[in-house]
ZADO-1210 file (C-alpha; in nm, 4 decimals, padded with zeros to 6 digits):
<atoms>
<atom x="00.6078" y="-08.5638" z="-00.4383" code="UNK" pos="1"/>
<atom x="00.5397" y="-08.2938" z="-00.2055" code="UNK" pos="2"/>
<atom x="00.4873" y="-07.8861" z="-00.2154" code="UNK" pos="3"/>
<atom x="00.5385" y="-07.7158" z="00.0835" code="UNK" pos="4"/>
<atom x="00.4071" y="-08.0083" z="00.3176" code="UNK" pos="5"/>
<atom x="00.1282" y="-08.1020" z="00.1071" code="UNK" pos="6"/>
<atom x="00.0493" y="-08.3781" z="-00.2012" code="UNK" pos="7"/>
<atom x="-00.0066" y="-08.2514" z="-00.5453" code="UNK" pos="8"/>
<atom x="-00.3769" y="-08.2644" z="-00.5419" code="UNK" pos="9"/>
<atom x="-00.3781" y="-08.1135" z="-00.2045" code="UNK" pos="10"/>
<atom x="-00.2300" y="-07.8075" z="-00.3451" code="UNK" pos="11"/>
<atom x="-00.4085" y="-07.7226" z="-00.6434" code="UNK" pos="12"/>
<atom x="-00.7150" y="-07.7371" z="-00.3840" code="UNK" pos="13"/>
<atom x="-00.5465" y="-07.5009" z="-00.1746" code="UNK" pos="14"/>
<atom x="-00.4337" y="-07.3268" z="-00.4366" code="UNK" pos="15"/>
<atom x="-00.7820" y="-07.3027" z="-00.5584" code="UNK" pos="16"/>
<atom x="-00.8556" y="-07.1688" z="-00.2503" code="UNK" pos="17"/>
<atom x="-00.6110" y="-06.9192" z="-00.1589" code="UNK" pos="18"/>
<atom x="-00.6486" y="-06.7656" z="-00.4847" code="UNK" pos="19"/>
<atom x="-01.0165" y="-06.7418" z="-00.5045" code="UNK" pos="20"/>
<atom x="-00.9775" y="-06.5597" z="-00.1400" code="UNK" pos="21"/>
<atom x="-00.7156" y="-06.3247" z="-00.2962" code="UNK" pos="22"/>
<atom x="-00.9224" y="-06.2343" z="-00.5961" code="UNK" pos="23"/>
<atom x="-01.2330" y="-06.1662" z="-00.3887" code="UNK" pos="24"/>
<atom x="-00.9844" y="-05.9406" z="-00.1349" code="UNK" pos="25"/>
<atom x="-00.8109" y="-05.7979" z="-00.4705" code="UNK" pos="26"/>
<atom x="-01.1882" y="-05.7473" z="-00.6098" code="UNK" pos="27"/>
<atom x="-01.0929" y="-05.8508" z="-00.9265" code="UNK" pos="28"/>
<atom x="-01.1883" y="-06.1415" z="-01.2046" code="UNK" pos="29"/>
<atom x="-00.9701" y="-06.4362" z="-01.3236" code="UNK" pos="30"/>
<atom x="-01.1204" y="-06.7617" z="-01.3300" code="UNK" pos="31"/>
<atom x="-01.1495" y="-07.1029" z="-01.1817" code="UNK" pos="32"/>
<atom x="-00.8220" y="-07.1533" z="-01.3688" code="UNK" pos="33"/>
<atom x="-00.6182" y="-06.8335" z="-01.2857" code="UNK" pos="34"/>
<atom x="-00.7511" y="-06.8640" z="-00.9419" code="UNK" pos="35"/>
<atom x="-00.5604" y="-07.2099" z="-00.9029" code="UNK" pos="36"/>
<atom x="-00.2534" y="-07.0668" z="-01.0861" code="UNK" pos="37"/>
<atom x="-00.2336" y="-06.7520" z="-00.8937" code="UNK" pos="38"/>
<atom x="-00.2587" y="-06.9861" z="-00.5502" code="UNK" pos="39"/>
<atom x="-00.0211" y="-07.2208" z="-00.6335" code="UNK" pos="40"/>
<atom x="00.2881" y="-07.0124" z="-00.7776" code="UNK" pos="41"/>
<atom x="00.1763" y="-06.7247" z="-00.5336" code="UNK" pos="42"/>
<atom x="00.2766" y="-06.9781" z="-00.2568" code="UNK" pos="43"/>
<atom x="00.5729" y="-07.1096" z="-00.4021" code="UNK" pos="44"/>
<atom x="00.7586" y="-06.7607" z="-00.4926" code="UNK" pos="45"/>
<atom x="00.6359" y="-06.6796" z="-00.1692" code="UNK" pos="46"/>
<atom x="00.8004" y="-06.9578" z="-00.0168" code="UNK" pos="47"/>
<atom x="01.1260" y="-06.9194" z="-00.1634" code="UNK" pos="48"/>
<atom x="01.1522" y="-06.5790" z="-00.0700" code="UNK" pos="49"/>
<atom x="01.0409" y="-06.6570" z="00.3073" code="UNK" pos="50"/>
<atom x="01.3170" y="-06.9938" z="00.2806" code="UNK" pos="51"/>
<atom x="01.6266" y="-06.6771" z="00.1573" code="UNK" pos="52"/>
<atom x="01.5680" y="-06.5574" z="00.5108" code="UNK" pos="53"/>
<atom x="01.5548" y="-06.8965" z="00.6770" code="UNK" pos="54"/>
<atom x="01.2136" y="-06.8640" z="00.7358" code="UNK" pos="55"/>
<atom x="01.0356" y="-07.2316" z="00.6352" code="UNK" pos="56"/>
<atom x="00.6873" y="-07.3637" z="00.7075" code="UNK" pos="57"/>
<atom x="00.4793" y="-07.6528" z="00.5787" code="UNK" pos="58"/>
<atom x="00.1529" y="-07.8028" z="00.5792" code="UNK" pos="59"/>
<atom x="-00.1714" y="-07.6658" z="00.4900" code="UNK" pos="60"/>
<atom x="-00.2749" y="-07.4182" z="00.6834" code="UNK" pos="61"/>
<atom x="00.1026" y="-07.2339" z="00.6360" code="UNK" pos="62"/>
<atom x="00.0150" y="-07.3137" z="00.2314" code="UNK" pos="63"/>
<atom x="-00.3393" y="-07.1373" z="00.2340" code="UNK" pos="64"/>
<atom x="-00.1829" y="-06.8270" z="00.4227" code="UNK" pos="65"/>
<atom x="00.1465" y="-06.8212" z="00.2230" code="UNK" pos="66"/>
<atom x="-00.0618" y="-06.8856" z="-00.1333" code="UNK" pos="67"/>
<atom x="-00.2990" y="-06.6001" z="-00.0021" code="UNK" pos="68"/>
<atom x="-00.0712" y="-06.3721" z="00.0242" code="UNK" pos="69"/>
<atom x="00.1432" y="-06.4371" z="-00.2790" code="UNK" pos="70"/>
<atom x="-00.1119" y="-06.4400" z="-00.5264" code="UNK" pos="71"/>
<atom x="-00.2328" y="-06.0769" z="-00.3738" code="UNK" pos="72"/>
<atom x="00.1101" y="-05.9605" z="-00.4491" code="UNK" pos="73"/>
<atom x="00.0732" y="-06.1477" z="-00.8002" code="UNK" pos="74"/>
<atom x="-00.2162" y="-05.9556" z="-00.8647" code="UNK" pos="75"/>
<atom x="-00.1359" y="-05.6123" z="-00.7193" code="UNK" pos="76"/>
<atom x="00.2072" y="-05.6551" z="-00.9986" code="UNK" pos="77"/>
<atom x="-00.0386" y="-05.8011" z="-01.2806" code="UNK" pos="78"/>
<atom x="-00.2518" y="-05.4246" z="-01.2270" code="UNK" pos="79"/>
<atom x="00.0574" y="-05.2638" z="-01.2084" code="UNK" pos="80"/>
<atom x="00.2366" y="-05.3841" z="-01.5313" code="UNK" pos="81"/>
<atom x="-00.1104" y="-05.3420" z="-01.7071" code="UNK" pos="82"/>
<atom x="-00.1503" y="-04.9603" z="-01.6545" code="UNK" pos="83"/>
</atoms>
């Protein structure tokens, strides 16, 4: 099965590493775990919204940046529910 381009594996990497970027950019602390959470569904809600307006893209570099970005706006509602 794929996500976005990539194997399973591949994306909890990628995951891993787009939300350990966003938490050091966010400058906050979640975990190994959290990190890998926050990268993959980050990237996925991200996607879906980006595939509403007919704007797709796969493979790993597209997954990193997409990931990135989404779990950045996962975190930035996270802060905001919390206060």
């Amino acid at each position: 099965m794929d996500v976005n381009g990539v194997g399973w594996i591949t994306a909890i990497i990628i995951g891993g590493i787009a939300g350990w970027g966003a938490e050091q950019f966010m400058k906050s602390s979640m975990g190994l775990l959290m990190n890998i959470i926050l990268g993959i569904v980050g990237a996925v809600i991200l996607n879906a919204i980006l595939a509403a307006f007919n704007l797709g893209f796969s493979g790993w570099v597209a997954y990193l940046i997409i990931g990135f970005i989404g779990a950045c706006i996962l975190i930035a509602i996270g802060r905001m529910l919390k206060r």
